[in-house]
C-alpha positions as a printed Julia matrix, in Angstrom:
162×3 Matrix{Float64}:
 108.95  152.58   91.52
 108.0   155.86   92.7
 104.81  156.02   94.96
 105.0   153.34   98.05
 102.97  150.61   98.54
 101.0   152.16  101.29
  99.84  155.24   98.7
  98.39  152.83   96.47
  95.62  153.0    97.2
  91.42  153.78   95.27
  90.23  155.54   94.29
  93.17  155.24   91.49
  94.49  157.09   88.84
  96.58  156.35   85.78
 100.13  156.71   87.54
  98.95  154.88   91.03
  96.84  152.51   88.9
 100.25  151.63   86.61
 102.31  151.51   90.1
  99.9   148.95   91.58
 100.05  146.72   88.29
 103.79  146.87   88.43
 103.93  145.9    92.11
 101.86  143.35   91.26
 104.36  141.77   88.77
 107.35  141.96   90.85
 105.65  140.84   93.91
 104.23  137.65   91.63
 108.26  137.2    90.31
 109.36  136.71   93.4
 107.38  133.0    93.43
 107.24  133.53   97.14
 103.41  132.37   98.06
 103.88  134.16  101.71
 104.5   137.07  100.41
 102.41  137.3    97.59
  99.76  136.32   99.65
 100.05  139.46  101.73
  98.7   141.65   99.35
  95.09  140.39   99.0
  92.56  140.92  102.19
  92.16  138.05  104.36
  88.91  136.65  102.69
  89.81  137.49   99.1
  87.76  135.76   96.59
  89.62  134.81   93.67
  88.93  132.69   90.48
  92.14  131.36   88.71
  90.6   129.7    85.52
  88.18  126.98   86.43
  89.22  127.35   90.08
  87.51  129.13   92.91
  88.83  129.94   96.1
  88.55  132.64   99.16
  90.93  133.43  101.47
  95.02  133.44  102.74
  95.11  129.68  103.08
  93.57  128.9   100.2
  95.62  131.47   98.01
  98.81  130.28   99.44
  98.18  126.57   98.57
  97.18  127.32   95.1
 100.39  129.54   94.72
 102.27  127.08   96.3
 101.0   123.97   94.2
 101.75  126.62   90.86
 105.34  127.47   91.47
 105.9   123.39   92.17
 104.38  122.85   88.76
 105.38  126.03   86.95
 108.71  125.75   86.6
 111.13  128.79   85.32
 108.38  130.51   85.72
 108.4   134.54   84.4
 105.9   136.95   84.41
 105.23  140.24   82.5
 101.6   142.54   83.39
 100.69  145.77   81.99
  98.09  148.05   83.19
  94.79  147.47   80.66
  92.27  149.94   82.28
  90.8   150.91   85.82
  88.01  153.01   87.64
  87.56  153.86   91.13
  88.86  151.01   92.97
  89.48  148.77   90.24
  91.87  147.65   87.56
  92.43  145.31   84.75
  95.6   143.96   83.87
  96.84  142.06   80.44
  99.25  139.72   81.25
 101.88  137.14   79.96
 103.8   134.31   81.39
 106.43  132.02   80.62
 107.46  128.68   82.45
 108.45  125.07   82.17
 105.34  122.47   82.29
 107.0   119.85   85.36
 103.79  117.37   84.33
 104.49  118.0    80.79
 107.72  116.89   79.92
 108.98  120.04   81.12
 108.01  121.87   78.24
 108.08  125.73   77.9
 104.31  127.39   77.98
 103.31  130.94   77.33
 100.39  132.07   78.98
  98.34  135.06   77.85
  95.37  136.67   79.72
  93.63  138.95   81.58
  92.67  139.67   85.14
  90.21  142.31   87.14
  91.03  143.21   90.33
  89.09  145.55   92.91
  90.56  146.62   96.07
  89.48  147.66   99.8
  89.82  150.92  100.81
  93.4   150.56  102.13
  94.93  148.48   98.96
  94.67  145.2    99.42
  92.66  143.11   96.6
  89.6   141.5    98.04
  88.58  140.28   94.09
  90.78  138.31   91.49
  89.63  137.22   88.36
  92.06  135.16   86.12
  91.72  133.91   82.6
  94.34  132.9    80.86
  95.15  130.5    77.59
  98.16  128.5    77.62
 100.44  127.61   74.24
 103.6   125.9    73.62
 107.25  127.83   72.73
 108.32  126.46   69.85
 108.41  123.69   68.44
 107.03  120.57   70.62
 107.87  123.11   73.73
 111.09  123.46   73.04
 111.54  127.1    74.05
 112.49  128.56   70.69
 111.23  132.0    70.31
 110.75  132.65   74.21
 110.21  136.37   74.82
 112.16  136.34   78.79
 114.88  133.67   78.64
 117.98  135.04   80.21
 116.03  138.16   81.95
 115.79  138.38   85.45
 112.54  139.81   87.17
 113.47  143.62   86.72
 114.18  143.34   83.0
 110.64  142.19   81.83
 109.43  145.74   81.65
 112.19  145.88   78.63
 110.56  143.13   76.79
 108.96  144.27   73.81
 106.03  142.32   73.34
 105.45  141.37   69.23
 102.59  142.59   67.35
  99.62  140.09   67.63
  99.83  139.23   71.08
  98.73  142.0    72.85
C-alpha cells in the first residue's frame, strides 16, 4: 500500500480514497475487533443492517459477537465513489453460518463512510443481503476459498454481481 495510514486523510482523492478502502479490507480480515475498532472515532455512529450503535464498546461487541458467528469469514471492498470527506464502498463477503448449520453465505452490499478531520470514521452505514453458496450452502462456487487476506484483491468478481 503506498500512502500511510496517517496521510489518509479528507478531504480525499481517488488514490487516498482507494488506499483508505483497501485499509479498510485488510484491517476488517484480520477479524481482530481491537484493532478494527481503532479506526473509527470514539463515538462513531454506525448502522450495521437493522442495528444501531455509537461508540468503541459498542463496535467491539458487535464485531466480536460477528466473528463468533461468522465463521471462515473473508472479505473483499472496492472503492464505489467519494467527496470531500466521504466514501462509499461495494463490498462482498464470504463465511460459514455457526447458527446455520454452518453453511457458506455470501454477502453483498454497500456502505458510506465519512471521516473526521484526522481519518478516523465517525459514520458507518451498512447494508448488505445475504445468499447461500451453492447448493443448500454447500460452498460450491465460492469466489475466496483457499485465498488468504492479501489475495482477495486478485479475485475477479463475475459479471452480475457487482
Amino acid at each position: 500500500m503506498a500512502a500511510t495510514a496517517q496521510r489518509l486523510v479528507p478531504p480525499f482523492i481517488k488514490a487516498t480514497a482507494h488506499e483508505k478502502v483497501k485499509v479498510a479490507q485488510a484491517l476488517w480480515n484480520t477479524r481482530d475487533p481491537q484493532k478494527v475498532v481503532q479506526a473509527y472515532t470514539p463515538n462513531s455512529v454506525w448502522r450495521n443492517r437493522s442495528h444501531f450503535f455509537v461508540g468503541h464498546t459498542s463496535i467491539r461487541q458487535f464485531l466480536q459477537q460477528k466473528w463468533t458467528l461468522e465463521k471462515s469469514y473473508m472479505l473483499r471492498k472496492e472503492l464505489f465513489t467519494f467527496q470531500d470527506d466521504k466514501i462509499a464502498v461495494q463490498f462482498w463477503f464470504e463465511y460459514q453460518d455457526s447458527i446455520d448449520a454452518m453453511k457458506w453465505k455470501r454477502c453483498y452490499g454497500i456502505e458510506h463512510w465519512t471521516f473526521e478531520a484526522e481519518g478516523k470514521m465517525e459514520n458507518r452505514m451498512m447494508s448488505g443481503n445475504d445468499v447461500l453458496i451453492g447448493e443448500d450452502g454447500n460452498g460450491e462456487g465460492r469466489w475466496f476459498q483457499g485465498l488468504n487476506a492479501d489475495e482477495m484483491d486478485g479475485v475477479v468478481i463475475p459479471a452480475g454481481h457487482s
